[in-house]
C-alpha positions as CSV (number, residue, x, y, z in Angstrom):
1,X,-5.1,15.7,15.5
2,X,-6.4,12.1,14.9
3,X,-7.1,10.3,18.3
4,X,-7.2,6.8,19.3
5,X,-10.5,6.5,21.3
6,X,-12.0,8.2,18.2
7,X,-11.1,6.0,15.9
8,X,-11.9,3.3,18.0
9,X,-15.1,4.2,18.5
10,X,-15.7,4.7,14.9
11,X,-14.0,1.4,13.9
12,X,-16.6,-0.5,16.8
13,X,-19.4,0.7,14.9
14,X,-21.9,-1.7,12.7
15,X,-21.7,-1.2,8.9
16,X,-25.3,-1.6,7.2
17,X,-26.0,-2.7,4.0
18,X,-25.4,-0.3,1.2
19,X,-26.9,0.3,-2.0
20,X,-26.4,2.3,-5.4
21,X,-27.1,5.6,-6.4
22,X,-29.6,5.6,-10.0
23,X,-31.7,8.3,-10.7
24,X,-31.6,10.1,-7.4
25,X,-32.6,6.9,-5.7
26,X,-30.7,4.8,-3.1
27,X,-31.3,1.0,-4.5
28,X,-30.5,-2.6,-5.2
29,X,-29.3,-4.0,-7.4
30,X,-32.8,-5.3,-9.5
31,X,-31.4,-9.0,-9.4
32,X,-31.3,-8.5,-5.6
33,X,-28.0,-9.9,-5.4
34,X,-25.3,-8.8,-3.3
35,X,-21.5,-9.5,-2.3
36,X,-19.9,-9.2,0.7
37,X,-17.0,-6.3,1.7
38,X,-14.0,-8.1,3.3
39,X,-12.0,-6.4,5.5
40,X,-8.4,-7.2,5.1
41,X,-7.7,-6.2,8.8
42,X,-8.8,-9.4,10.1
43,X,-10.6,-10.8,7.4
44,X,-14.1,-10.5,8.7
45,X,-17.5,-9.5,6.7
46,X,-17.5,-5.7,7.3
47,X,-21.1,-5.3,5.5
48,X,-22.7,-6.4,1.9
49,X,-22.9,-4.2,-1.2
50,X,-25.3,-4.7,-4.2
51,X,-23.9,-7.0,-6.9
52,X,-25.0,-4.9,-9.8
53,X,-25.5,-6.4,-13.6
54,X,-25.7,-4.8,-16.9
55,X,-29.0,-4.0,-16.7
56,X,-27.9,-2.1,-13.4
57,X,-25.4,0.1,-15.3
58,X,-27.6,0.2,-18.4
59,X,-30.3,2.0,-16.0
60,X,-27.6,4.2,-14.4
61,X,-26.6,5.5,-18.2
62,X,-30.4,6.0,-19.5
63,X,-30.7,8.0,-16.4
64,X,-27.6,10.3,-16.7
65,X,-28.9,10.7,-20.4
66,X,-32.0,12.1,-19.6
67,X,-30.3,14.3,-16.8
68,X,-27.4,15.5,-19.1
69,X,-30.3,16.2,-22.1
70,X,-32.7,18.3,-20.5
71,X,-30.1,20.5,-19.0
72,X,-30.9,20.4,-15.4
73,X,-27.5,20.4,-14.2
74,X,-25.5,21.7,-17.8
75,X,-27.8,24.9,-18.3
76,X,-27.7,25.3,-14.5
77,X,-26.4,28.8,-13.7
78,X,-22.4,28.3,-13.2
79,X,-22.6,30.0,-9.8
80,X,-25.5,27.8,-8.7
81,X,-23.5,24.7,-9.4
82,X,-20.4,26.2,-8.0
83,X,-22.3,26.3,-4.8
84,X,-23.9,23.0,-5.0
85,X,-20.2,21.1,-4.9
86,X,-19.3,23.2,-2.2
87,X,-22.1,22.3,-0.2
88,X,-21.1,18.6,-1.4
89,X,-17.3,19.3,-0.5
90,X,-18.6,20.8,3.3
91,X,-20.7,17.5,3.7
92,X,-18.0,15.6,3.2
93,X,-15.5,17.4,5.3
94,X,-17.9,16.8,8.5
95,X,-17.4,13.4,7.9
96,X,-14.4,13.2,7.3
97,X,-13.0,10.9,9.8
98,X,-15.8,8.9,9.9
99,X,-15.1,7.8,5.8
100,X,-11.7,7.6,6.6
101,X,-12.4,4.6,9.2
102,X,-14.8,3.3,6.9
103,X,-12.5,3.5,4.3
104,X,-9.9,1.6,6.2
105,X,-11.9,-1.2,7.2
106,X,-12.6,-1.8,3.8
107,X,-8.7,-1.5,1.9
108,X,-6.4,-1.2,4.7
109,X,-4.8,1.7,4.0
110,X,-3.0,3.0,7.2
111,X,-4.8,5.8,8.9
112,X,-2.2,8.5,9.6
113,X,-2.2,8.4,5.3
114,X,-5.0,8.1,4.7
115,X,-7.2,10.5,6.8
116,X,-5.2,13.6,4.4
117,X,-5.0,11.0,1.1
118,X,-8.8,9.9,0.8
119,X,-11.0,12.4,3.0
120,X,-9.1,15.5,2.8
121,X,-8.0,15.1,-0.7
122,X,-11.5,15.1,-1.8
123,X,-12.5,17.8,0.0
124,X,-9.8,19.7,-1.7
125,X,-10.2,18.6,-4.8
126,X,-14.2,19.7,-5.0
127,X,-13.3,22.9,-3.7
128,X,-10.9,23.4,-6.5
129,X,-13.3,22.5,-9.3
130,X,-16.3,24.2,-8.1
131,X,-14.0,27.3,-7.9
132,X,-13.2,26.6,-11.5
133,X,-16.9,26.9,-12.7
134,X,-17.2,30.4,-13.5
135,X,-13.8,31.1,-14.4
136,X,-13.9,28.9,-17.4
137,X,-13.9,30.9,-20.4
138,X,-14.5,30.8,-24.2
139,X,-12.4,32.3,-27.1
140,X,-13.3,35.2,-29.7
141,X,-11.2,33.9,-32.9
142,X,-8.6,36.3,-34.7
143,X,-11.2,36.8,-37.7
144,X,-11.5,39.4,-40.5
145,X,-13.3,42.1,-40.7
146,X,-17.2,41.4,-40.6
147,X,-16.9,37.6,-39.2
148,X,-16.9,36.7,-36.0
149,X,-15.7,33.7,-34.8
150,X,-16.4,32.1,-31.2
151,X,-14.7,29.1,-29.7
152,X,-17.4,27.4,-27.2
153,X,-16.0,24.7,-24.3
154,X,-19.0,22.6,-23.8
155,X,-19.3,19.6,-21.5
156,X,-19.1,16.5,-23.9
157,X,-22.3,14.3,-21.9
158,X,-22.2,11.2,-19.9
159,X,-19.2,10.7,-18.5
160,X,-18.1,6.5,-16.8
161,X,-16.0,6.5,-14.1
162,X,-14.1,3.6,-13.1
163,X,-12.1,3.8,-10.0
164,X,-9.8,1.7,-8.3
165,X,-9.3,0.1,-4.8
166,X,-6.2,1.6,-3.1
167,X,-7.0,5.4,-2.8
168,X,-11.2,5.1,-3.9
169,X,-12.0,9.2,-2.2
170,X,-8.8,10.6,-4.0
171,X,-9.1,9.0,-6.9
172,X,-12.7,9.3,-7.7
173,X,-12.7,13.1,-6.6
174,X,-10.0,13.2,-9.5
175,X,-12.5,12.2,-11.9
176,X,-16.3,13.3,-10.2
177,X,-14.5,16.8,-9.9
178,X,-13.9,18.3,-13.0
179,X,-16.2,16.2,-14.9
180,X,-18.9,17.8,-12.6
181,X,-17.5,21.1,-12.7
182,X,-18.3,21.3,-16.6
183,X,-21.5,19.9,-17.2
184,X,-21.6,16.6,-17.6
185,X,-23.5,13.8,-15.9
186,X,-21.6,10.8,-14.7
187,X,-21.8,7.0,-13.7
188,X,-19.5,6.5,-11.2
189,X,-18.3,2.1,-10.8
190,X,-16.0,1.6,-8.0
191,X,-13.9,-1.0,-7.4
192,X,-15.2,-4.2,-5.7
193,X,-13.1,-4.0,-2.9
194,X,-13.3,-0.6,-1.9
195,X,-16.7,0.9,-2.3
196,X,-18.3,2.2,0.8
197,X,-16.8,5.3,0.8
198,X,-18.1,6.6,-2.9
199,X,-21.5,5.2,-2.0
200,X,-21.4,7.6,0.5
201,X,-20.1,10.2,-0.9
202,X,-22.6,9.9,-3.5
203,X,-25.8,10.2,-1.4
204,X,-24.2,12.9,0.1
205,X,-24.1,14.8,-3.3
206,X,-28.1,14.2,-3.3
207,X,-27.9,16.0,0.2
208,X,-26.3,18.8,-1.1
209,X,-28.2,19.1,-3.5
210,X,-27.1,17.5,-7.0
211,X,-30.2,16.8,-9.2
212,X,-31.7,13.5,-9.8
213,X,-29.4,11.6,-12.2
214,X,-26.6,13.7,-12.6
215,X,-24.4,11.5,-10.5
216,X,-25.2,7.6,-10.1
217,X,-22.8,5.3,-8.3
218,X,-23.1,1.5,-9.6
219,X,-21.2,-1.1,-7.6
220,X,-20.6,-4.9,-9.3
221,X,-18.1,-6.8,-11.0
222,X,-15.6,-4.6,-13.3
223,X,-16.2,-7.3,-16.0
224,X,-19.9,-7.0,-15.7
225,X,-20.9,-3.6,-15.0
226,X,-17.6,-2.0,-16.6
227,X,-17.9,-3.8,-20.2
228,X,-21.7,-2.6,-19.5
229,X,-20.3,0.9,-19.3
230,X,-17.3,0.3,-22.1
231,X,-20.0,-1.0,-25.0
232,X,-23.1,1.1,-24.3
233,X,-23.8,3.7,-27.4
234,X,-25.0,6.4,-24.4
235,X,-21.5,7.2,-22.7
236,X,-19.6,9.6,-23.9
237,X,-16.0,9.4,-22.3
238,X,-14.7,6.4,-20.0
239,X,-12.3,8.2,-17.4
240,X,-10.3,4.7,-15.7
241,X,-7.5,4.2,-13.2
242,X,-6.2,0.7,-12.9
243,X,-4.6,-2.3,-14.8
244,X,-3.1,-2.0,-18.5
245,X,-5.1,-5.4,-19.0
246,X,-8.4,-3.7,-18.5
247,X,-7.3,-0.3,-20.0
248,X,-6.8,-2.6,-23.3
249,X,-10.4,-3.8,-22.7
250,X,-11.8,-0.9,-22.4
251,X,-10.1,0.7,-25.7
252,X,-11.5,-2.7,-27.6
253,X,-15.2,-1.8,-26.0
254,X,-14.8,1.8,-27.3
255,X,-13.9,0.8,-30.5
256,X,-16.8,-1.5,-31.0
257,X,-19.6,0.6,-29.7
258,X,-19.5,4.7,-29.9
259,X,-16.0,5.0,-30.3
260,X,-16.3,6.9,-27.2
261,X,-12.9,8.9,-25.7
262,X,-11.2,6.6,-23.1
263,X,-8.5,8.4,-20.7
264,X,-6.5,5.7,-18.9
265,X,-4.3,5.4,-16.2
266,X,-2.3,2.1,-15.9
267,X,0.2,2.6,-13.1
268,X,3.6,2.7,-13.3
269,X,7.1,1.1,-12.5
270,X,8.9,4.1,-11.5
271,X,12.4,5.0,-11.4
272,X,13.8,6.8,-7.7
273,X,17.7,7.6,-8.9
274,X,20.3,8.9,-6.3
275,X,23.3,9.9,-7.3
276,X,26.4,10.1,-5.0
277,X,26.3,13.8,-4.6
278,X,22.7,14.0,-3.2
279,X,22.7,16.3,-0.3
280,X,21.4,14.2,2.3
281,X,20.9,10.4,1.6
282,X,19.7,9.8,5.1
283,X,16.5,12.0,4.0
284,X,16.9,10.1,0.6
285,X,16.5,6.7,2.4
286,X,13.7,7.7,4.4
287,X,12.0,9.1,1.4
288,X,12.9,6.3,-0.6
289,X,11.0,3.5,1.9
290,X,8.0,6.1,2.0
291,X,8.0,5.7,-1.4
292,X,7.5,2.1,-2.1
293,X,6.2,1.2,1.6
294,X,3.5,3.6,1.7
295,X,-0.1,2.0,1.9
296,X,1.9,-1.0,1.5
297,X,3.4,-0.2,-1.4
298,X,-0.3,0.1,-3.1
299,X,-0.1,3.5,-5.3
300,X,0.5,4.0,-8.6
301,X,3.3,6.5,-8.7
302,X,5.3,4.2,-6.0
303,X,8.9,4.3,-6.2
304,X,9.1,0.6,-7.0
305,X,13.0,0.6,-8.6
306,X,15.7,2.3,-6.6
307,X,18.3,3.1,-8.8
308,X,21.5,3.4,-7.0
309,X,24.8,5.1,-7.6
310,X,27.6,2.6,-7.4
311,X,30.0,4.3,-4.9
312,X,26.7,4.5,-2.5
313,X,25.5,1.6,-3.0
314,X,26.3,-0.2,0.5
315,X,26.0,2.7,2.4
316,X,22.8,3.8,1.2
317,X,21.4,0.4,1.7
318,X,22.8,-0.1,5.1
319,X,20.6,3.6,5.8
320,X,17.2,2.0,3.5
321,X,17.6,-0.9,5.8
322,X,17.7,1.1,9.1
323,X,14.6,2.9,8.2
324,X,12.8,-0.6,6.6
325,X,13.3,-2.2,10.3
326,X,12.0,0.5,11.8
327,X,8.6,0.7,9.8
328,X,5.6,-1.0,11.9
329,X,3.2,-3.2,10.0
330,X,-0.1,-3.7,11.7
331,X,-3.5,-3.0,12.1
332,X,-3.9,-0.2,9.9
333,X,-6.3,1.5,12.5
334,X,-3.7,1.5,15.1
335,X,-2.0,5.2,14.8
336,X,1.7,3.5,16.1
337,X,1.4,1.6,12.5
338,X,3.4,2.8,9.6
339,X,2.3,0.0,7.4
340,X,-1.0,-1.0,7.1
341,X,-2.9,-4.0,5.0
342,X,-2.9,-5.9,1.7
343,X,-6.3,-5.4,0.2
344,X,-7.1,-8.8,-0.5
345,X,-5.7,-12.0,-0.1
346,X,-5.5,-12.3,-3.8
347,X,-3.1,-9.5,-4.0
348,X,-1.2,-10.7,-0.8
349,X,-0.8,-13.9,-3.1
350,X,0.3,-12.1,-6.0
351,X,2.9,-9.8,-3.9
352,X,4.5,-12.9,-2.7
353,X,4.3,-14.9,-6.0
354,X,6.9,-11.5,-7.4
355,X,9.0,-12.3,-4.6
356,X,9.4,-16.4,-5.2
357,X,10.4,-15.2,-9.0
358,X,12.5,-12.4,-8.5
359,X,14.9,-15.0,-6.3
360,X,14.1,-17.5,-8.9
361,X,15.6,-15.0,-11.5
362,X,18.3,-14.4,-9.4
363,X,17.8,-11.6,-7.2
364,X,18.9,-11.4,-3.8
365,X,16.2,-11.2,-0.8
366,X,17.8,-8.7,1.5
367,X,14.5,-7.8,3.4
368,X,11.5,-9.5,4.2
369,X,9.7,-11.3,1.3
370,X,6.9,-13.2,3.7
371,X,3.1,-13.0,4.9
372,X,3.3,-12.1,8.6
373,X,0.0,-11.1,11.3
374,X,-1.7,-14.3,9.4
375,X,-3.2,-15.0,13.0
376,X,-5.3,-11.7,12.8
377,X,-7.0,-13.3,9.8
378,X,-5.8,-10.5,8.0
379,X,-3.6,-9.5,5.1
380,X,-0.3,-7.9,5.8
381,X,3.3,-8.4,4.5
382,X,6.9,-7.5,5.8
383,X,8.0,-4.7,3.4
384,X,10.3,-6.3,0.8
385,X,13.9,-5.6,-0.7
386,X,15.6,-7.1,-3.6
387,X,18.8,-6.3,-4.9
388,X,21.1,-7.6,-8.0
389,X,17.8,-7.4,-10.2
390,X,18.3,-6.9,-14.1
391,X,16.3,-5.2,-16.4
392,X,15.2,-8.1,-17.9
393,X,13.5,-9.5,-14.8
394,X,10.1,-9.9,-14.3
395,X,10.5,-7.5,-11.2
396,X,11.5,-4.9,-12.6
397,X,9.5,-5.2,-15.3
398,X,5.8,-5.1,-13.9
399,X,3.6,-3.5,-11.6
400,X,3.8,-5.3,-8.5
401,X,1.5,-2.9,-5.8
402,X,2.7,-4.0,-3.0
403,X,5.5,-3.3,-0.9
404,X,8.2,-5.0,-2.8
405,X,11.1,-3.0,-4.1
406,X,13.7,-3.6,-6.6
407,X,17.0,-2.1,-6.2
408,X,19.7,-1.8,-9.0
409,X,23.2,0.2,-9.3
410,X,24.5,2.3,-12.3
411,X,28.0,4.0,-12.7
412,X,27.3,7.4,-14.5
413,X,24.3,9.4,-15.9
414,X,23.7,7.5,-19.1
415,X,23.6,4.5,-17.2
416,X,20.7,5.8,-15.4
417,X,18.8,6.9,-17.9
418,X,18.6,4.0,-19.6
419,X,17.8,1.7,-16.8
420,X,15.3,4.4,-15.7
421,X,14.0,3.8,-19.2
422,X,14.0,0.3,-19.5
423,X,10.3,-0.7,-19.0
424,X,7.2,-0.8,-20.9
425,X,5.6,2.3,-18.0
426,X,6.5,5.6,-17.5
427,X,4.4,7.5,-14.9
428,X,6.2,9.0,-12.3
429,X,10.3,8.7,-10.4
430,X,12.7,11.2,-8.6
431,X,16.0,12.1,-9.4
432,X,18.2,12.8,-6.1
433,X,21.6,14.8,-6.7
434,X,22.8,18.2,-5.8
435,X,24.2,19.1,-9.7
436,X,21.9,21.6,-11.2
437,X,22.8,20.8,-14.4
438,X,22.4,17.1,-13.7
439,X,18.6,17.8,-12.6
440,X,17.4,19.7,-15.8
441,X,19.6,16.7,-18.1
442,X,17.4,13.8,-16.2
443,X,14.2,15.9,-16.4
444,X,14.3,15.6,-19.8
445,X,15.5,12.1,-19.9
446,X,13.7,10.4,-18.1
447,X,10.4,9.4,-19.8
448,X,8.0,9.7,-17.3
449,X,4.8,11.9,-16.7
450,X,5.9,13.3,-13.4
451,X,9.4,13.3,-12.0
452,X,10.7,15.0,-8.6
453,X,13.8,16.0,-7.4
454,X,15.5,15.6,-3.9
455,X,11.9,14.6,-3.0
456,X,9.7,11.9,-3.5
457,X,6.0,12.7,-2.1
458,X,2.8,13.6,-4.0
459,X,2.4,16.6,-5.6
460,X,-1.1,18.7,-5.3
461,X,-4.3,19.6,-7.0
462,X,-2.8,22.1,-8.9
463,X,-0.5,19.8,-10.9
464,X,-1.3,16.9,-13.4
465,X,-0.6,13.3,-13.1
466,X,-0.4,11.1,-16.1
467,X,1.4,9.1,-17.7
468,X,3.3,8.6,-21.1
469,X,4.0,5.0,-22.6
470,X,2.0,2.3,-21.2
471,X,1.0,4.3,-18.3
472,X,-1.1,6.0,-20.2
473,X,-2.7,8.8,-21.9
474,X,-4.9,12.3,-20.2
475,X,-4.2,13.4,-16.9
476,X,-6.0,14.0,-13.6
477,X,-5.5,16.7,-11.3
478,X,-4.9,20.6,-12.7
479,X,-7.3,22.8,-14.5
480,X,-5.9,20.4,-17.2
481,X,-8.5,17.9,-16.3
482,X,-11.0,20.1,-17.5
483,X,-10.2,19.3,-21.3
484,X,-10.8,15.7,-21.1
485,X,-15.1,16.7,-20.2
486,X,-15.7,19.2,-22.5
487,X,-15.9,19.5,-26.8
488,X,-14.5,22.4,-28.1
489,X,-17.1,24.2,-30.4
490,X,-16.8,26.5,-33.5
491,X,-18.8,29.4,-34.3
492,X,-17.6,31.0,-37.4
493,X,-20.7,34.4,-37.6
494,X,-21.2,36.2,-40.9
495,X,-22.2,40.0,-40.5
């Protein structure tokens, strides 16, 4: 059970200066430069970082090259690296709370989510993939007589890793995981604004024991030391989580260099849906303001649109209000907060610039809409609703992350479906209703990677998450992530 001296204590401590992960050695960058980690709790330098360059990331890849090549991690016995990540997963779970603080300082993610989203999740998530190493198997080939034919799954290489700011542990453990698990060598880039916590994770690897150059952590500008990564010749797959602007850039660099695979994905606008017969719509209203309010609203599968029945439509509001009031934004290391911080000023500025348009397009501001705590010299924001939206708005539209949500009514099923429908994403949503029927029509409806129903909460390791549309394309999480790290090899053998 988390306790508040502890995390004060934690939160009281100094934060060095970091540096990246090439080769098995902790360094700088070689320009020497660095940038500083803002926290958005109060806005004050938590610690510097190295501001790496292409020749930074061009090192990292010549490294995992040579590591991938001469087979000191790919020809390792499976069992051997099995035991390696869980070494890596038990290092991490000692520290647990101490990454989670850290972690909070740097993206202000309330604590009560994130010490099971970012810490735990990891832990989890390495444990599942080293459990898959020796349980991977090949194929024998229905063949005729006298031929034998042998279907090999080999890890594809180098593998770039580009991970984002809100969830940096989960997220990255998505992608380190089962890109580990098969073979390959990996650069990982974090985000700018959220790296501590994968630096350490990564000299914790070397402590467990991951050879020299198997995994290198490069921090820097996404423009810089990502298009380093997207147009080398030497990388073999580009696994990203973020923006569909830099998902398209990405794809471009790919196409002009190795034509390397690129798995993106690009968020989501999804859809929650309750329908008048759902059995309990005060556990719907408390599920729907967890949905778009969590972490501030900042994770991809938020339920951004609540799509409302109109014979409910009052009364559920008048229950999503309730709960909305109720919610306690604050410090985000304070355990009585439900709410915790922006990430960065600039995407406190964008959240309220969605606002100011969605009234301007004629929505109607029924909740919050405004920067509050600015005294702290952090970044926080009232959780938002906006009603009488249209599909055409810019709102409903786009990706917002924040916590900003768009609420709009239907009268039947079809209605539904095509407002569920209406935007350019399709990553996640939840369908609430008690009509069995109903539930397997809007499964298969809906166009949407992931959809729950009479719930809306993450779903484990054991099941994917991706996207269709311009969400985007592979998935993490799931033995299914295994595919997107390995070639598939034929042996067709002549007797």
């Amino acid at each position: 059970m988390l306790k508040q001296d502890e995390i004060n204590r934690l939160r009281a401590a100094n934060l060095p200066p970091r540096a990246m992960i090439i080769d098995g050695e902790i360094c700088q960058a070689l320009s020497g430069r660095t940038r500083e980690v803002i926290s958005p709790i109060d806005g004050t330098v938590l610690t510097t970082i190295p501001d790496g360059a292409a020749e930074d990331a061009e090192r990292a890849i010549a490294a995992a090259r040579v590591a991938f090549e001469d087979g000191r991690w790919s020809r390792m016995a499976p069992q051997e690296r099995k035991k390696i990540m869980h070494r890596w997963a038990d290092l991490i779970e000692a520290e647990a709370l101490s990454l989670t603080v850290m972690g909070v300082r740097e993206n202000g993610t309330e604590i009560a989510t994130a010490i099971d989203a970012e810490a735990g999740s990891a832990v989890t998530t390495i444990r599942y993939y080293a459990e898959a190493i020796d349980k991977i198997y090949g194929e024998i080939a229905p063949t005729p007589d006298g031929i034998l034919g042998l279907i090999h799954h080999e890890p594809v290489g180098v593998v770039g890793a580009i991970v984002p700011w809100n969830f940096p542990l989960m997220i990255g453990a998505w992608k380190l995981g089962p890109a580990l698990a098969t073979g390959n060598t990996v650069i990982l880039k974090p985000a700018e604004t959220a790296s501590l916590t994968l630096l350490r994770i990564g000299e914790l690897a070397l402590e467990a024991g991951i050879p020299a150059g198997v995994l290198n952590v490069v921090t820097g500008a996404g423009s810089v030391v990502g298009e380093a990564m997207a147009r080398s010749m030497e990388i073999d797959v580009i696994t990203f989580t973020g923006s569909g602007g830099v998902g398209r850039r990405l794809l471009e660099n790919a196409a002009k260099s190795n034509l390397k695979r690129v798995y993106l994905e690009l968020g989501g606008k999804s859809a929650n849906i309750v329908f008048a017969d759902t059995p309990d719509l005060d556990t719907a209203a408390r599920a729907a303001a967890a949905a778009i309010f969590k972490n501030a609203g900042q994770v991809c599968v938020a339920g951004s649109r609540l799509l409302l029945e109109r014979c409910i439509y009052d009364e559920f509001l008048d229950r999503l209000a309730q709960v909305t009031q109720s919610l306690i934004v604050g410090d985000p290391l304070d355990l009585n907060s439900n709410i915790g911080a922006i990430n960065s000023a600039r995407q406190l500025t964008q959240n309220l610039s969605f606002v100011d348009t969605a009234q301007a397009e004629g929505g109607t501001l029924l909740l919050g809409g405004k920067r509050i705590l600015a005294d702290t010299g952090g970044f926080y924001m009232e959780p938002t609703i906006v009603a009488q939206v249209a599909p055409h708005h810019r709102l409903v539209q786009e990706e917002v992350f924040g916590p900003v949500l768009a609420v709009m009514v239907f009268d039947d099923e079809a209605e539904a479906v095509k407002l569920a429908n209406c935007t350019s994403y399709g990553l996640a949503g939840a369908v609430w209703t008690a009509d069995l029927a109903r539930t397997l029509r809007m499964i298969r409806a809906v166009k949407t990677g992931m959809v729950q129903v009479n719930r809306y909460a993450q779903v484990d390791i054991t099941s994917p998450l991706g996207g269709v549309k311009q969400s985007g394309n592979g998935h993490d999480r799931s033995l299914h992530a295994l595919d997107k790290f390995t070639n598939l090899k034929t042996a067709w053998i002549q007797f």
